[in-house]
Backbone as a ProteinNet text record, in pm:
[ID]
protein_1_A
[PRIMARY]
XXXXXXXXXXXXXXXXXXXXXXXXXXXXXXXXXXXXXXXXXXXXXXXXXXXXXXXXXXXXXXXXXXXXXXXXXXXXXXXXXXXXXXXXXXXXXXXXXXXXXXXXXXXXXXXXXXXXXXXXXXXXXXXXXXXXXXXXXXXXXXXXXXXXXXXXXXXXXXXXXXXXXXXXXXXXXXXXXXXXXXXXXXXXXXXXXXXXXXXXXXXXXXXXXXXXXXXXXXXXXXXX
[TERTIARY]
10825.6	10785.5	10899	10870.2	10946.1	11036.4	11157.1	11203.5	11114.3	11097.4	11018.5	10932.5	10785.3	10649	10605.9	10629	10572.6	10460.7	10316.6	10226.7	10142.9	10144.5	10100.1	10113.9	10231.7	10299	10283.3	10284.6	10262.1	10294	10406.5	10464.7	10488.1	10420.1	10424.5	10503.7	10537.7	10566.1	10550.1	10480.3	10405.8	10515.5	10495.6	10554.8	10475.6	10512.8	10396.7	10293.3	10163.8	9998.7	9946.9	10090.1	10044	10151.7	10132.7	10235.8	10297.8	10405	10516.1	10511.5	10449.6	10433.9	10583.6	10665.7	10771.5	10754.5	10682.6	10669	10510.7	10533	10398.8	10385.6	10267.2	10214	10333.9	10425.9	10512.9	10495.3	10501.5	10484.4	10696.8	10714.6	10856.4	10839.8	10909.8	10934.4	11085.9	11083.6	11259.4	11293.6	11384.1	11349.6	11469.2	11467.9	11574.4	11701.9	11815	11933.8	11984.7	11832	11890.6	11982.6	12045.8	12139.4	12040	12015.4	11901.4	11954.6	11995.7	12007.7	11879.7	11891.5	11801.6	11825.8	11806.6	11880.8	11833.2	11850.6	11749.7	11826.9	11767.4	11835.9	11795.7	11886.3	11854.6	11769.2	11672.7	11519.1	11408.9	11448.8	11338.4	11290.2	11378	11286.3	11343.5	11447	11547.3	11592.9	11639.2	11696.2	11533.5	11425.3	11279.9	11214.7	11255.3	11202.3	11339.1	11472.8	11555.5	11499	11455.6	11395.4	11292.7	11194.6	11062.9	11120	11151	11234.1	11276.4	11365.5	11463.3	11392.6	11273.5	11166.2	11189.8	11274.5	11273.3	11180.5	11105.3	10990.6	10868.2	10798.8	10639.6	10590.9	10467	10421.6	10267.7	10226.3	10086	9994.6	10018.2	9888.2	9980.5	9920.1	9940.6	10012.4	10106.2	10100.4	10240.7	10343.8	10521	10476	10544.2	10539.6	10700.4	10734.6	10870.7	10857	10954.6	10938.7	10775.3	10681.6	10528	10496.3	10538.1	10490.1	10450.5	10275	10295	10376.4	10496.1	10516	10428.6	10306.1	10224.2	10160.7	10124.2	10118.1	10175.6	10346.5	10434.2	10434.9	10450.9	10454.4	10624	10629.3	10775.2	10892.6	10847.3	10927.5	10959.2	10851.5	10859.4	11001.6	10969.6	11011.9	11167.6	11211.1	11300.6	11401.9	11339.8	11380.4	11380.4	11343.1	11323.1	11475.4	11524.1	11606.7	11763.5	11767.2	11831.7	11894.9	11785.1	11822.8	11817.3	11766.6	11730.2	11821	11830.4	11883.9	12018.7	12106.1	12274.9	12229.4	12260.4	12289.1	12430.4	12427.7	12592	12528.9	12598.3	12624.2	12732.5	12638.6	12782.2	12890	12868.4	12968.5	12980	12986	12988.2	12901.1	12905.7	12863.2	12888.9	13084.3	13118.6	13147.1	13167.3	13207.6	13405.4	13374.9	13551.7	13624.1	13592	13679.2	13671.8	13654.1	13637.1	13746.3	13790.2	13844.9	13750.1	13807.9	13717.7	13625.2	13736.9	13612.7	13528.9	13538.2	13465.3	13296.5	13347.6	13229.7	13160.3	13221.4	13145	13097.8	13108.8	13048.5	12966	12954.7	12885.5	12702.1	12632.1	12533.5	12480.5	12565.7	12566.4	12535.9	12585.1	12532.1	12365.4	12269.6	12183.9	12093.4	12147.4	12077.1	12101.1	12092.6	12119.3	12227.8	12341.5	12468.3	12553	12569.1	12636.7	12781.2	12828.7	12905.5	13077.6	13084.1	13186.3	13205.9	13122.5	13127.5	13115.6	13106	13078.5	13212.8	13292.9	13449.3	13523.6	13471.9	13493.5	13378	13255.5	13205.9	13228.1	13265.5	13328.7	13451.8	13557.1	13687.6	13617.7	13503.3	13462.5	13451.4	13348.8	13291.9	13443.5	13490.7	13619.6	13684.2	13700.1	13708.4	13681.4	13567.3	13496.4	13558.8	13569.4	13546.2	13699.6	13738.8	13939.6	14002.9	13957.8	14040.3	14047.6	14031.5	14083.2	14245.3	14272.9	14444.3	14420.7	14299.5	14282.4	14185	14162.2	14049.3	14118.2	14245.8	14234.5	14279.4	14270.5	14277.7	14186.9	14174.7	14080.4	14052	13921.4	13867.7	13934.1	13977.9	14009.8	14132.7	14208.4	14337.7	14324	14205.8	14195.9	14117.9	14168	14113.6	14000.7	13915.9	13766.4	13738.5	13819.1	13761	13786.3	13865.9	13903.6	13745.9	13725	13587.1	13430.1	13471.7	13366.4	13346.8	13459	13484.2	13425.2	13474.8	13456.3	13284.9	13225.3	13089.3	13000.8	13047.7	12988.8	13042.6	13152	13125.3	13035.7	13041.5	12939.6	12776.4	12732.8	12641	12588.5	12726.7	12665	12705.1	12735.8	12813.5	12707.1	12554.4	12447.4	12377.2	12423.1	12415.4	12271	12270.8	12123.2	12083.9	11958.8	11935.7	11940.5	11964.7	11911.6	12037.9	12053.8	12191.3	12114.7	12079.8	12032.5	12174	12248.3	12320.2	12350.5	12316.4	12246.1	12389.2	12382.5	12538.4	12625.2	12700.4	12744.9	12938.9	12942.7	13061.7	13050.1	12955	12971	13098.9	13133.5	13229.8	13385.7	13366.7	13517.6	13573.3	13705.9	13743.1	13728.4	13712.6	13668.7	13733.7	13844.1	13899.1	13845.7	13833.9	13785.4	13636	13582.3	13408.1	13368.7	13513.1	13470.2	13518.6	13607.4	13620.3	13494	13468	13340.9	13238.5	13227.1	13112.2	13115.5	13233.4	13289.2	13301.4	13330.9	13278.2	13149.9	13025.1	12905.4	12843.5	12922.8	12882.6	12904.8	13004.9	13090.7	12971.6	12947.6	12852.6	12722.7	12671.8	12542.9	12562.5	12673.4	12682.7	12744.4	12819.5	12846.8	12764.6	12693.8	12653.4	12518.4	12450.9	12326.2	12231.2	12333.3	12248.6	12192	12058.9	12036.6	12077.4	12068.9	12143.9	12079.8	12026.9	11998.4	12096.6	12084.6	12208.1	12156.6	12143	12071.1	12245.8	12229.4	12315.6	12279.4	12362.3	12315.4	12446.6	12525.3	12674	12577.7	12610.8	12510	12631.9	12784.5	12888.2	12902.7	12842.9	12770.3	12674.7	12564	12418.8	12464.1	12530.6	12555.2	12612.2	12706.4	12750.5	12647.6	12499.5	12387.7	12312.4	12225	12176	12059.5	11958.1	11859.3	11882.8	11824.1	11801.3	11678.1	11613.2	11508.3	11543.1	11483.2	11479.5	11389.1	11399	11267.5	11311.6	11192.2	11137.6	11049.7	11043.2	10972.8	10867.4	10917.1	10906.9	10817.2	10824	10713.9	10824.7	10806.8	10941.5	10893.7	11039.1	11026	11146.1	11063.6	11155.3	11289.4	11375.2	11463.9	11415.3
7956.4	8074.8	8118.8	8117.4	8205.6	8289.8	8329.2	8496.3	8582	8517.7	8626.5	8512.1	8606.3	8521.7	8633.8	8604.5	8704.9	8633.9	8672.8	8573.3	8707.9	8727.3	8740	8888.1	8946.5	9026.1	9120.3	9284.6	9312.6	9465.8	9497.6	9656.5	9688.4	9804.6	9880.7	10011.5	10051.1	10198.8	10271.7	10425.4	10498.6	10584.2	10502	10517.8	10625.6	10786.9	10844.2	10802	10776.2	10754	10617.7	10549.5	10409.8	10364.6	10272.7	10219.5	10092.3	10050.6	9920.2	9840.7	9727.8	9633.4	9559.2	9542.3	9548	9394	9379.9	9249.9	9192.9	9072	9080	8879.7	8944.7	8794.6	8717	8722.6	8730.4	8651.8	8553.8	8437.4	8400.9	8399.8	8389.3	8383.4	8234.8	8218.4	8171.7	8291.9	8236.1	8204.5	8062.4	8071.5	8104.6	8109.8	8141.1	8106.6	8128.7	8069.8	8046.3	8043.6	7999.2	8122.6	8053.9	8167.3	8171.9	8232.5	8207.6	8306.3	8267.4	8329.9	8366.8	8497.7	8509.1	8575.4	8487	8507.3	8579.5	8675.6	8695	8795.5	8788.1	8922	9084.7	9144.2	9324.7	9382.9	9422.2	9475.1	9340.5	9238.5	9163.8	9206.9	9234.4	9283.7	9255.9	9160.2	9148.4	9255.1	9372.2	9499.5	9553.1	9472.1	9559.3	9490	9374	9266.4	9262.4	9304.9	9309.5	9462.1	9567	9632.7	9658.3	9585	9533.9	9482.9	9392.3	9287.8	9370.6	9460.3	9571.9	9698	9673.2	9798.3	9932.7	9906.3	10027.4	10072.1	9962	10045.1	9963.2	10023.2	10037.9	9855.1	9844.6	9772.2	9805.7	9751.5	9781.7	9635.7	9588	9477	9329.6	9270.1	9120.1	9136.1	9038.9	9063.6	9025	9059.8	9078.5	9024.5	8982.9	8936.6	8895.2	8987	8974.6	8919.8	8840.4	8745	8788.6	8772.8	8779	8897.3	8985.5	9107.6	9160.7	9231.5	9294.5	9375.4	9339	9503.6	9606.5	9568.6	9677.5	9804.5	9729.4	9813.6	9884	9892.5	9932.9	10081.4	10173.4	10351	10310.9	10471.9	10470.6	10496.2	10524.1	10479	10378.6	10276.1	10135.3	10029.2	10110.4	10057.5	10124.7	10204.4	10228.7	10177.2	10169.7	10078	9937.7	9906.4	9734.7	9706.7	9815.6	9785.8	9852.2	9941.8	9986.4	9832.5	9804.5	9666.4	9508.7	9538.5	9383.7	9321.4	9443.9	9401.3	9507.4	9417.2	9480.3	9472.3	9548.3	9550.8	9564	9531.4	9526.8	9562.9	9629.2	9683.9	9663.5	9636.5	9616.8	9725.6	9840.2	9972.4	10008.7	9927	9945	10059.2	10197.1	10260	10321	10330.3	10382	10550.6	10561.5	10737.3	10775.8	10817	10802.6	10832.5	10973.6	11037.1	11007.8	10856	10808.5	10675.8	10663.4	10520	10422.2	10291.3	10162.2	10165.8	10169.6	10191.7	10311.5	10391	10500	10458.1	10413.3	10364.2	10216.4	10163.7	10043.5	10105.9	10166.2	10233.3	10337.2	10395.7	10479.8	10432.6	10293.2	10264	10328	10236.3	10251.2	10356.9	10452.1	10607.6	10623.4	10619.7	10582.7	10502.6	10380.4	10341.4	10348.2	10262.1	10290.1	10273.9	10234.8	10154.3	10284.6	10258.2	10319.8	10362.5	10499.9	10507.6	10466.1	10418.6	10392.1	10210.9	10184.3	10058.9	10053	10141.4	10166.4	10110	10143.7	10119.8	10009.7	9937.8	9780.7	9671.5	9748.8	9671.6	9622	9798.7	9816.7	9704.9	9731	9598.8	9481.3	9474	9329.4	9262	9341.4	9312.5	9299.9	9448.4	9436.3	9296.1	9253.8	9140.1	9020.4	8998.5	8839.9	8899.1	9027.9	8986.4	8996.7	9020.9	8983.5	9131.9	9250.5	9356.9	9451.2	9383.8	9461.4	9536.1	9475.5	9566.3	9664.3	9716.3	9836.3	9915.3	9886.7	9970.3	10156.2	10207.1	10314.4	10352.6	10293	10291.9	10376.7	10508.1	10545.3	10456	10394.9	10340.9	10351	10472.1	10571.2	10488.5	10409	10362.8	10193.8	10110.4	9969.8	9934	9840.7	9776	9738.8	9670.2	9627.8	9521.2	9441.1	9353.4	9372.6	9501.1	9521.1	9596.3	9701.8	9794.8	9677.9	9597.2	9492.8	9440.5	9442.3	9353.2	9475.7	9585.6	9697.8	9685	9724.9	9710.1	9589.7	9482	9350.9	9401.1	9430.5	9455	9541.2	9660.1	9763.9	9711.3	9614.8	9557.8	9469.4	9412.4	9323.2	9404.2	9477.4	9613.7	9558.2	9624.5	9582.6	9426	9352.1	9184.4	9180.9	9181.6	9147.7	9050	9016.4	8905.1	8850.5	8937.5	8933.8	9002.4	8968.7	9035.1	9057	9171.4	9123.5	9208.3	9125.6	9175.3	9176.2	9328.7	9325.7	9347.6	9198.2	9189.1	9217.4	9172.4	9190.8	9184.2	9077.9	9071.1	9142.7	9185.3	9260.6	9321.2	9394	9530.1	9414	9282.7	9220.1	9138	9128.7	8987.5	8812.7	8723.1	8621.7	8547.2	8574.8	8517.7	8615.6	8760.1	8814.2	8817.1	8785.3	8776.4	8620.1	8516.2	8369.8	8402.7	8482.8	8554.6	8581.2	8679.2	8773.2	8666.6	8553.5	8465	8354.7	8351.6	8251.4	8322.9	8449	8523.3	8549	8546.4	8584.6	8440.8	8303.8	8189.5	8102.2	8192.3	8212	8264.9	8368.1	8465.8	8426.9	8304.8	8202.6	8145.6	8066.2	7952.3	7981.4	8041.7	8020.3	8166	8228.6	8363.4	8366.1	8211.4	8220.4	8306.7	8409.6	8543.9	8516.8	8502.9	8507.5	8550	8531.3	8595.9	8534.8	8717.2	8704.7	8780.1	8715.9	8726.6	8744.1	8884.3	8909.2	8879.7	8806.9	8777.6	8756.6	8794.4	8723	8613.2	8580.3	8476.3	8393.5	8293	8140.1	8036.1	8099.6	8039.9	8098.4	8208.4	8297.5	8215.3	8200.5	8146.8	8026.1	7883.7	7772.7	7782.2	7911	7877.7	7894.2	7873.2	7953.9	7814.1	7775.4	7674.1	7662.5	7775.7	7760.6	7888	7894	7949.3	7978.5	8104	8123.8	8245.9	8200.8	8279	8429.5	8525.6	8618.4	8677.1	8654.7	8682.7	8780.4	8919.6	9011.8	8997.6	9054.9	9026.5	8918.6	8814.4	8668.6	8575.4	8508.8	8460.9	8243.8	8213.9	8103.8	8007.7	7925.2	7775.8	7743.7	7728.2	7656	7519.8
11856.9	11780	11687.3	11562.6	11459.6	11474.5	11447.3	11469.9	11362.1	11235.7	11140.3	11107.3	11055.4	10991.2	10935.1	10780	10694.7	10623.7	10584.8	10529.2	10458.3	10300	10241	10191.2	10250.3	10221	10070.2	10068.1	9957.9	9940.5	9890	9863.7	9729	9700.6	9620.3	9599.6	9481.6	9508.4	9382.8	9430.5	9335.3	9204.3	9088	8969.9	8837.1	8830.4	8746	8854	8745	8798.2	8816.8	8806.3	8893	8967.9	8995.3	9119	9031.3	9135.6	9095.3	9203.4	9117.3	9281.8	9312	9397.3	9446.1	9470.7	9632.1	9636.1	9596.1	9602.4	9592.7	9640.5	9731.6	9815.1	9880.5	9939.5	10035.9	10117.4	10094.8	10264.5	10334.7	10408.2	10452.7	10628.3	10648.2	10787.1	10838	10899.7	10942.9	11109.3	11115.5	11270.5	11293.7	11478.4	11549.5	11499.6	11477.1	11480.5	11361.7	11235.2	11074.9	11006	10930.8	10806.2	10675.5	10653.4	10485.6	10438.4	10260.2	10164.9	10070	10028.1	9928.2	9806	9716.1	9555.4	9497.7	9374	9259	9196	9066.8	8984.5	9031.7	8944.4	9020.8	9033.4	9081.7	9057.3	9081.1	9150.7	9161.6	9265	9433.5	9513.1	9663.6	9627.6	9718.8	9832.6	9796.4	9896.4	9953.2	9925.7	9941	10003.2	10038.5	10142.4	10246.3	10197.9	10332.9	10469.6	10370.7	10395.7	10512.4	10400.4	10499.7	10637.5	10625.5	10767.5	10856.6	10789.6	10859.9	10943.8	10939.5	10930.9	10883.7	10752.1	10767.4	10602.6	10582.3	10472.8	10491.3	10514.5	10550.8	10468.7	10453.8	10371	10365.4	10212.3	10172.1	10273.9	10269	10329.6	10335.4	10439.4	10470.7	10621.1	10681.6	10810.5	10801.2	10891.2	10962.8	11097.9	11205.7	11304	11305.2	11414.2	11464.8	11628.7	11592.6	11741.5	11822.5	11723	11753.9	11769.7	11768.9	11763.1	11632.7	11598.1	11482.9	11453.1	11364.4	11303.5	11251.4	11145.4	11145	11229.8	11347.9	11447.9	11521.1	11462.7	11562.1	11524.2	11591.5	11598.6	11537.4	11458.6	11438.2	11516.3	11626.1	11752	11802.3	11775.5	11818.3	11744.9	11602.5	11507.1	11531.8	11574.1	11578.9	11716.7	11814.3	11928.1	11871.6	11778.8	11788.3	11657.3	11571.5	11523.1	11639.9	11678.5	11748	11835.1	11875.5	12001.3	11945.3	11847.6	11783.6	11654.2	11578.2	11421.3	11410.7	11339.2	11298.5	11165.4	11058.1	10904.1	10851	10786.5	10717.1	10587	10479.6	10322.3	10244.5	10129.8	10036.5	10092	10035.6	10031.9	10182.9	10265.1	10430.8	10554.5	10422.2	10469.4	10624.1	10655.1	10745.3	10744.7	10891.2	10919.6	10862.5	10753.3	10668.2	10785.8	10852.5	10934.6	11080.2	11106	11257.6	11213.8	11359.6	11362.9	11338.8	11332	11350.5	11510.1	11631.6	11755.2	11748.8	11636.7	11700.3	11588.8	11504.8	11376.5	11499.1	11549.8	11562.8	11713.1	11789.9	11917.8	11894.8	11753.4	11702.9	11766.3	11729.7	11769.1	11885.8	11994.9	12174.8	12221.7	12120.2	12138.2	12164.9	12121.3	12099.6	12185.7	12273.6	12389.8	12517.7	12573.2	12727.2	12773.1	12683.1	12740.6	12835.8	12918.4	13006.8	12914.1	12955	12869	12883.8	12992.3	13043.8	12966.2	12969.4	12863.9	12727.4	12660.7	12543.1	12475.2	12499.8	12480.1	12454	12597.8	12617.3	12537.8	12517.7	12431.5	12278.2	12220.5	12073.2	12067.2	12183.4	12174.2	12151.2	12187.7	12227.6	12108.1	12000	11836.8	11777.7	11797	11678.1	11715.5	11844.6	11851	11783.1	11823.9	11754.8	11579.4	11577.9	11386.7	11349.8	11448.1	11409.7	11357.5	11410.8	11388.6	11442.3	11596.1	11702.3	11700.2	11674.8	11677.5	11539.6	11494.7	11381	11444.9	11613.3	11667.5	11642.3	11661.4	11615.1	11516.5	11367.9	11252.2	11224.1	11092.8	11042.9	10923.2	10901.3	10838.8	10641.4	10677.2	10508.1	10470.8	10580.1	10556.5	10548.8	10556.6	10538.1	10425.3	10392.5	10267.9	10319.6	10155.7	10166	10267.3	10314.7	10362	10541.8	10563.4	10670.4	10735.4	10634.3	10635.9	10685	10624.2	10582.7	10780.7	10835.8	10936.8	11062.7	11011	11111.9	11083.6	10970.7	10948.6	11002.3	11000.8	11069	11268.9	11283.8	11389.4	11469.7	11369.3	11418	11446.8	11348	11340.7	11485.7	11500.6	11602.6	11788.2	11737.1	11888.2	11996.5	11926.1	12022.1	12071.7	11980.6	12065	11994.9	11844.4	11791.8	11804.7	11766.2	11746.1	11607.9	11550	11369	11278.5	11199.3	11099	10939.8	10899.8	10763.2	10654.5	10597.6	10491.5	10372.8	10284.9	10197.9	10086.8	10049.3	9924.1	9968.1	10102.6	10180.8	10114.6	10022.2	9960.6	9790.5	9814.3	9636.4	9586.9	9708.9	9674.9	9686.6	9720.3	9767.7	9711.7	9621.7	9585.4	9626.7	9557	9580.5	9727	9733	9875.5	9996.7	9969.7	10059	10091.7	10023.2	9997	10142.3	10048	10138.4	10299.3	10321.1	10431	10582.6	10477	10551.6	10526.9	10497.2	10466.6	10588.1	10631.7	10717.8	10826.5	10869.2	10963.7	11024.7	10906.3	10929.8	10985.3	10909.3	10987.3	11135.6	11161.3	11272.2	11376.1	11338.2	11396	11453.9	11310.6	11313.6	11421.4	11425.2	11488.8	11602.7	11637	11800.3	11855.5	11837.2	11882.9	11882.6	11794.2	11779.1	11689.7	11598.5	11556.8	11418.1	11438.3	11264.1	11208.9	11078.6	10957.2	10798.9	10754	10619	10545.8	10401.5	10314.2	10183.6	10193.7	9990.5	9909.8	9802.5	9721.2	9562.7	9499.6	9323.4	9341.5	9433.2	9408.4	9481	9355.4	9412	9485.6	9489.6	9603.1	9721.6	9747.8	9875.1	9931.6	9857	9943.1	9915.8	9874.7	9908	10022.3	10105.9	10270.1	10355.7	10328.9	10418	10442	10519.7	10542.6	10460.3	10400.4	10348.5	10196.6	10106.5	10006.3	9953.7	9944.9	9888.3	9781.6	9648.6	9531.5	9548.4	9493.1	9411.1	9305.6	9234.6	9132.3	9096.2	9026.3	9005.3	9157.8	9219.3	9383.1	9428.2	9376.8	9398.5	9469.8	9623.6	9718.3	9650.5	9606.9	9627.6	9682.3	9736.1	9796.5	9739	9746.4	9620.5	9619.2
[MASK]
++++++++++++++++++++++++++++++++++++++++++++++++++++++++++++++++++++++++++++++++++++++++++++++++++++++++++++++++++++++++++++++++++++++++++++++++++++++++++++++++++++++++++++++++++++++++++++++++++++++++++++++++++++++++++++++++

Protein backbone atom coordinates (compact mmCIF):
# COMPACT_ATOMS: atom_id res chain seq x y z
CA UNK A 1 0.00 0.00 0.00
CA UNK A 2 1.06 3.54 -0.96
CA UNK A 3 2.02 6.14 1.76
CA UNK A 4 0.02 8.75 -0.52
CA UNK A 5 -2.68 8.02 -3.54
CA UNK A 6 -3.98 11.06 -4.88
CA UNK A 7 -6.33 10.34 -8.10
CA UNK A 8 -8.01 13.07 -9.65
CA UNK A 9 -7.53 15.69 -7.38
CA UNK A 10 -8.97 19.30 -7.72
CA UNK A 11 -8.67 22.82 -5.64
CA UNK A 12 -9.87 25.88 -6.22
CA UNK A 13 -9.98 29.17 -4.63
CA UNK A 14 -12.64 31.90 -4.69
CA UNK A 15 -11.14 34.97 -6.67
CA UNK A 16 -13.87 38.24 -6.93
CA UNK A 17 -17.03 36.14 -8.52
CA UNK A 18 -15.13 33.32 -9.71
CA UNK A 19 -12.72 31.05 -8.51
CA UNK A 20 -8.86 30.02 -9.44
CA UNK A 21 -8.42 26.59 -10.09
CA UNK A 22 -5.15 25.85 -8.19
CA UNK A 23 -4.84 22.26 -8.95
CA UNK A 24 -6.44 20.66 -11.24
CA UNK A 25 -6.94 16.70 -11.99
CA UNK A 26 -4.15 15.60 -9.70
CA UNK A 27 -3.24 11.99 -9.88
CA UNK A 28 0.15 11.44 -7.46
CA UNK A 29 1.38 8.22 -5.78
CA UNK A 30 4.07 8.19 -3.38
CA UNK A 31 5.39 5.10 -1.66
CA UNK A 32 6.87 4.28 1.57
CA UNK A 33 10.43 5.31 1.95
CA UNK A 34 10.66 7.51 -1.55
CA UNK A 35 12.30 11.19 -1.60
CA UNK A 36 10.23 12.99 -4.53
CA UNK A 37 10.85 16.31 -5.74
CA UNK A 38 8.37 18.55 -7.13
CA UNK A 39 9.35 21.33 -9.55
CA UNK A 40 7.55 24.25 -11.05
CA UNK A 41 7.48 27.90 -11.38
CA UNK A 42 5.79 30.38 -8.67
CA UNK A 43 2.10 30.18 -8.73
CA UNK A 44 1.83 26.87 -10.47
CA UNK A 45 0.57 25.10 -7.41
CA UNK A 46 3.36 23.52 -5.78
CA UNK A 47 2.96 25.07 -1.89
CA UNK A 48 -1.04 23.97 -2.71
CA UNK A 49 -0.54 20.41 -3.27
CA UNK A 50 2.26 20.39 -0.37
CA UNK A 51 -0.68 21.66 1.42
CA UNK A 52 -3.25 19.33 0.38
CA UNK A 53 -0.81 16.34 1.48
CA UNK A 54 -0.13 18.25 4.65
CA UNK A 55 -3.85 18.42 5.43
CA UNK A 56 -3.82 21.38 5.99
CA UNK A 57 -6.20 22.72 2.95
CA UNK A 58 -9.34 21.13 2.20
CA UNK A 59 -9.94 19.98 -1.45
CA UNK A 60 -12.82 20.45 -4.04
CA UNK A 61 -13.30 16.77 -5.42
CA UNK A 62 -11.32 13.57 -6.32
CA UNK A 63 -9.88 11.31 -3.62
CA UNK A 64 -6.33 11.56 -0.92
CA UNK A 65 -5.76 8.32 0.77
CA UNK A 66 -3.11 8.41 3.35
CA UNK A 67 -1.66 5.17 4.23
CA UNK A 68 -5.47 4.14 3.04
CA UNK A 69 -7.31 6.16 4.91
CA UNK A 70 -9.69 8.77 3.29
CA UNK A 71 -8.55 12.03 4.03
CA UNK A 72 -11.81 13.45 2.86
CA UNK A 73 -13.59 11.97 5.47
CA UNK A 74 -11.41 12.88 8.14
CA UNK A 75 -13.16 15.47 10.95
CA UNK A 76 -10.74 18.29 11.65
CA UNK A 77 -9.65 16.62 14.52
CA UNK A 78 -8.74 13.68 12.72
CA UNK A 79 -6.81 15.74 10.56
CA UNK A 80 -5.07 17.21 13.13
CA UNK A 81 -3.93 14.03 15.05
CA UNK A 82 -2.78 12.54 11.81
CA UNK A 83 -0.30 15.52 11.22
CA UNK A 84 0.62 15.95 14.84
CA UNK A 85 1.82 12.05 14.74
CA UNK A 86 2.43 11.40 11.17
CA UNK A 87 3.98 14.45 9.21
CA UNK A 88 7.18 16.94 10.20
CA UNK A 89 7.27 20.16 7.82
CA UNK A 90 10.20 22.16 7.43
CA UNK A 91 10.05 26.02 5.62
CA UNK A 92 11.97 27.99 3.73
CA UNK A 93 12.01 30.92 6.47
CA UNK A 94 12.02 28.05 9.26
CA UNK A 95 9.45 29.52 10.95
CA UNK A 96 10.97 29.17 14.58
CA UNK A 97 10.02 30.59 18.26
CA UNK A 98 12.96 33.74 18.07
CA UNK A 99 12.83 33.83 21.84
CA UNK A 100 13.27 29.96 22.67
CA UNK A 101 16.35 27.91 22.47
CA UNK A 102 16.85 25.25 19.81
CA UNK A 103 15.50 22.36 22.53
CA UNK A 104 12.82 24.37 23.42
CA UNK A 105 11.58 25.02 19.43
CA UNK A 106 12.15 21.36 18.58
CA UNK A 107 10.18 19.90 21.91
CA UNK A 108 7.77 22.56 21.23
CA UNK A 109 5.58 19.66 19.16
CA UNK A 110 5.64 16.88 22.13
CA UNK A 111 3.74 19.40 23.85
CA UNK A 112 0.79 18.51 22.17
CA UNK A 113 0.73 14.60 22.45
CA UNK A 114 1.09 12.05 24.74
CA UNK A 115 4.80 12.05 25.29
CA UNK A 116 5.35 11.80 28.80
CA UNK A 117 6.98 14.77 29.88
CA UNK A 118 9.88 13.60 31.47
CA UNK A 119 11.00 12.45 27.99
CA UNK A 120 10.30 15.24 26.14
CA UNK A 121 13.85 16.42 26.74
CA UNK A 122 15.69 13.34 25.89
CA UNK A 123 13.76 13.07 22.87
CA UNK A 124 14.45 16.86 21.58
CA UNK A 125 18.56 15.73 22.32
CA UNK A 126 17.74 12.93 20.30
CA UNK A 127 16.59 15.02 16.76
CA UNK A 128 19.05 17.87 17.53
CA UNK A 129 21.06 14.96 17.35
CA UNK A 130 20.61 13.02 14.12
CA UNK A 131 20.65 16.67 12.51
CA UNK A 132 24.14 17.62 14.08
CA UNK A 133 23.35 20.54 16.49
CA UNK A 134 23.03 19.20 19.53
CA UNK A 135 25.78 21.10 21.27
CA UNK A 136 23.33 24.48 20.14
CA UNK A 137 20.44 22.73 22.16
CA UNK A 138 20.56 25.92 24.49
CA UNK A 139 21.31 28.39 21.89
CA UNK A 140 18.55 30.95 21.16
CA UNK A 141 17.74 30.39 17.72
CA UNK A 142 18.19 34.61 17.20
CA UNK A 143 22.01 33.82 17.50
CA UNK A 144 22.55 30.92 14.54
CA UNK A 145 22.90 31.26 11.15
CA UNK A 146 20.56 29.98 8.28
CA UNK A 147 21.62 26.79 8.06
CA UNK A 148 21.90 26.19 11.79
CA UNK A 149 17.87 27.35 12.01
CA UNK A 150 17.33 25.07 9.05
CA UNK A 151 18.75 22.04 11.20
CA UNK A 152 16.81 23.05 14.40
CA UNK A 153 13.62 23.21 11.97
CA UNK A 154 14.27 19.70 10.36
CA UNK A 155 14.78 18.57 13.78
CA UNK A 156 11.71 19.90 15.14
CA UNK A 157 10.05 18.21 12.29
CA UNK A 158 11.14 14.91 12.88
CA UNK A 159 10.93 15.31 17.19
CA UNK A 160 7.73 13.13 16.65
CA UNK A 161 9.22 10.09 14.49
CA UNK A 162 6.99 10.89 11.25
CA UNK A 163 6.46 9.05 8.81
CA UNK A 164 6.39 11.77 6.17
CA UNK A 165 8.60 15.11 5.83
CA UNK A 166 7.03 17.55 3.36
CA UNK A 167 9.55 20.59 2.74
CA UNK A 168 8.41 23.40 1.24
CA UNK A 169 11.83 25.21 -0.48
CA UNK A 170 13.47 24.05 2.12
CA UNK A 171 16.98 25.67 0.97
CA UNK A 172 15.55 28.91 -0.58
CA UNK A 173 16.59 31.18 2.23
CA UNK A 174 20.49 29.30 2.10
CA UNK A 175 23.68 29.64 0.23
CA UNK A 176 24.69 27.03 -2.24
CA UNK A 177 26.99 24.96 0.11
CA UNK A 178 24.51 25.35 2.77
CA UNK A 179 21.37 24.45 0.74
CA UNK A 180 23.67 20.94 -0.42
CA UNK A 181 23.95 20.59 3.33
CA UNK A 182 20.39 20.41 4.48
CA UNK A 183 19.82 18.29 1.22
CA UNK A 184 22.19 15.64 2.41
CA UNK A 185 20.68 15.73 5.75
CA UNK A 186 17.11 15.31 4.52
CA UNK A 187 18.66 12.21 2.52
CA UNK A 188 20.21 11.00 5.46
CA UNK A 189 16.85 11.16 7.00
CA UNK A 190 15.36 9.08 3.73
CA UNK A 191 17.61 6.61 4.02
CA UNK A 192 18.53 5.39 7.26
CA UNK A 193 15.20 6.55 9.19
CA UNK A 194 13.02 5.38 6.41
CA UNK A 195 11.02 8.84 6.44
CA UNK A 196 9.51 10.01 3.35
CA UNK A 197 10.28 13.02 2.04
CA UNK A 198 8.74 15.66 -0.28
CA UNK A 199 10.72 18.50 -1.59
CA UNK A 200 8.90 21.56 -3.34
CA UNK A 201 11.86 23.23 -5.18
CA UNK A 202 12.40 25.61 -8.38
CA UNK A 203 16.64 24.40 -7.93
CA UNK A 204 16.71 21.67 -10.48
CA UNK A 205 20.39 20.76 -8.33
CA UNK A 206 17.97 20.27 -5.27
CA UNK A 207 15.49 17.79 -6.94
CA UNK A 208 18.43 15.93 -8.91
CA UNK A 209 19.42 14.70 -4.97
CA UNK A 210 15.75 13.15 -4.76
CA UNK A 211 15.05 9.82 -6.28
CA UNK A 212 11.99 10.83 -8.31
CA UNK A 213 10.86 14.28 -9.88
CA UNK A 214 7.55 15.42 -10.75
CA UNK A 215 6.84 18.83 -12.52
CA UNK A 216 3.50 21.31 -12.14
CA UNK A 217 2.26 23.29 -14.24
CA UNK A 218 -0.61 25.89 -13.81
CA UNK A 219 -1.53 23.19 -11.23
CA UNK A 220 -1.63 20.15 -13.94
CA UNK A 221 1.11 17.22 -12.03
CA UNK A 222 3.55 15.70 -14.49
CA UNK A 223 6.06 12.72 -14.75
CA UNK A 224 9.47 14.02 -15.61
Amino acid sequence: MPLIKISDLNKSYPVGKGKFAALKHVDLTVERGEMLAVMGKSGSGKTTLLNVIGTLDSFDSGSYLYNGHNVKKMTDGAKASLRASEIGFVHQDFLLMNRKTAAQNVAFPLYFGKTPYGKIKRLAADALSKTGVLEQADKHVTDMSGGQKQRVAIARAIVTKPSLILADEPTGALDRATADEIMRLLLELNRKNGITVIVVTHDIEIADMCGRIVYIKDGRLMES
